[in-house]
C-alpha positions in Angstrom: 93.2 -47.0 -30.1 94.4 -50.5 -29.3 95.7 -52.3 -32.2 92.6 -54.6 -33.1 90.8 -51.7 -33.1 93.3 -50.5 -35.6 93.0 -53.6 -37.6 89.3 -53.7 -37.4 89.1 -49.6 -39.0 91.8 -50.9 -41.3 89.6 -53.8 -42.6 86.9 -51.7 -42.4 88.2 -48.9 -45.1 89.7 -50.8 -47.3 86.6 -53.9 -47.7 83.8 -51.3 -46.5 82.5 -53.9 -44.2 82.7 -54.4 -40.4 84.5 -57.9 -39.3 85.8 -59.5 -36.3 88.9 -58.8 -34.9 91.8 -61.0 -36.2 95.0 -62.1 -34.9 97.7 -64.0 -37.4 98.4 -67.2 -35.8 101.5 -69.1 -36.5 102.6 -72.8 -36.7 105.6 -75.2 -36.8 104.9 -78.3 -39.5 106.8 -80.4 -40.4 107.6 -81.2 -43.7 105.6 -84.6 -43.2 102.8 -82.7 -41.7 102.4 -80.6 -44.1 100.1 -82.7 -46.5 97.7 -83.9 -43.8 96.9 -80.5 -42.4 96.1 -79.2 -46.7 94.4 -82.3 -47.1 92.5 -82.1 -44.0 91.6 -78.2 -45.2 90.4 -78.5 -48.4 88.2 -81.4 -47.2 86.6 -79.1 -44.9 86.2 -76.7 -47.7 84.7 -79.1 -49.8 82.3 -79.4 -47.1 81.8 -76.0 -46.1 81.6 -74.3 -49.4 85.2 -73.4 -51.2 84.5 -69.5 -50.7 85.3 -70.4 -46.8 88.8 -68.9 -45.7 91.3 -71.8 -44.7 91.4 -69.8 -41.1 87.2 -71.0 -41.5 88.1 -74.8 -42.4 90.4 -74.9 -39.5 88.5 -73.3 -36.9 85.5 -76.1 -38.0 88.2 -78.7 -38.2 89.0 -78.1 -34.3 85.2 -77.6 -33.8 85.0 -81.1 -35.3 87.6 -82.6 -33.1 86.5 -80.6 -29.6 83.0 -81.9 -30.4 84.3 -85.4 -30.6 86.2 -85.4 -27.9 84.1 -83.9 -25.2 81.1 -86.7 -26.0 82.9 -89.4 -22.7 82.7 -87.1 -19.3 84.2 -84.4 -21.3 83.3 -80.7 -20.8 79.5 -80.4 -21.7 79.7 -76.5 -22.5 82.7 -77.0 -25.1 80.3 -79.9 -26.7 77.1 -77.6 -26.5 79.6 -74.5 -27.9 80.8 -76.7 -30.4 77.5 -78.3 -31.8 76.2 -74.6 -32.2 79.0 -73.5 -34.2 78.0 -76.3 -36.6 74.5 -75.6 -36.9 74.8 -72.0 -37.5 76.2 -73.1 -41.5 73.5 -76.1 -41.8 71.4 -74.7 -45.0 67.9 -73.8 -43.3 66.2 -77.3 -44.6 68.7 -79.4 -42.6 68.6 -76.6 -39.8 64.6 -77.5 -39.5 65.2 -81.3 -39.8 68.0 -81.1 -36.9 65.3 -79.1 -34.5 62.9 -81.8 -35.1 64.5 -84.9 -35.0 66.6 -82.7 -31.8 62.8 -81.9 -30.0 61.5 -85.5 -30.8 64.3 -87.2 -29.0 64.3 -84.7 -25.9 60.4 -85.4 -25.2 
């Protein structure tokens, strides 16, 4: 058994539900940094719903920022890959209103 397998079987008896493997990422701030990257997190959970994990907020956060910067002759598959990632947590409503206004404008 590999060891996200193990961490998956883990997560898995103990929360009785199947997730994703997971890998604990780490990062050097600095001091100064520090408030920017919380601020910049709790905005995004504001936005996303405050039951989201900050692991959630920051993976949207550099969903945001790849999305953005791939619109000039960027990489059109990390823009398509991002935009989908955004509309999978629209509410259904603004799901159906992105589809139309998205069809309208293609024909």
């Amino acid at each position: 058994m590999t060891t996200n397998q193990f961490k998956v079987e883990i997560e898995k008896a103990l929360t009785g539900q199947e997730t994703e493997p997971w890998e604990i990422v780490y990062f050097k701030l600095y001091e100064s940094q520090i408030p920017v990257v919380d601020r910049a997190i709790e905005t995004a959970a504001l936005m996303l719903g405050s039951d989201r994990s900050r692991g959630y907020c920051l993976e949207m956060i550099c969903a945001y920022f790849l999305a953005g910067a791939n619109l000039d002759n960027g990489d059109p598959e990390m823009l398509r890959f991002s935009m989908t990632r955004f509309f999978k947590f629209l509410p259904g409503e603004q799901r159906q209103a992105f589809l139309a206004q998205a069809t309208q404008k293609a024909s």
